[in-house]
C-alpha positions in Angstrom: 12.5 25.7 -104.7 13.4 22.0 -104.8 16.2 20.6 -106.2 17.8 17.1 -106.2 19.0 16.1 -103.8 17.5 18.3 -101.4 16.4 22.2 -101.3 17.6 25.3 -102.3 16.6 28.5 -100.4 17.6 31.9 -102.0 18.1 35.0 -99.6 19.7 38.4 -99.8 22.9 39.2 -97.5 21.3 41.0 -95.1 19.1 37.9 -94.3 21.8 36.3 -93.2 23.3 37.1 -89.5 26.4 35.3 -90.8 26.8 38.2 -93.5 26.6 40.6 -90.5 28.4 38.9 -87.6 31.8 38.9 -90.5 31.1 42.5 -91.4 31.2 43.6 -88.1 34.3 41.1 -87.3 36.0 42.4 -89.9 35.3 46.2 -88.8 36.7 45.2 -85.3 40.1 43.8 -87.4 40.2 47.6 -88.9 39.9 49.9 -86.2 42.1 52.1 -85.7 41.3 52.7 -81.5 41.2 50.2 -78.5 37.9 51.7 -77.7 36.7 50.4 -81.4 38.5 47.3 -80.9 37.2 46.4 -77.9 33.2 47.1 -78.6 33.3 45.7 -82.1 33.2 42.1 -81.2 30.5 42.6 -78.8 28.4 43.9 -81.2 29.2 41.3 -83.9 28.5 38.8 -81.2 24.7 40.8 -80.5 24.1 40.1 -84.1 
């Protein structure tokens, strides 16, 4: 879609590994184990 200046391009969350690398930061700042904390950034930073 075009649209001055520039572009616009319209995507769902889930298109977007941002969306998914905050989700699963955000679920690493929540758990409630230092097992959980300790694999939850490495598998926001696999996104």
């Amino acid at each position: 879609m075009t649209e001055e200046p520039g572009f616009r391009i319209v995507v769902d969350d889930g298109q977007l590994d941002l969306i998914a690398f905050e989700k699963a930061l955000d679920a690493a700042r929540r758990c409630d184990t230092a097992d959980g904390e300790a694999a939850a950034p490495e598998v926001a930073l696999d996104v």
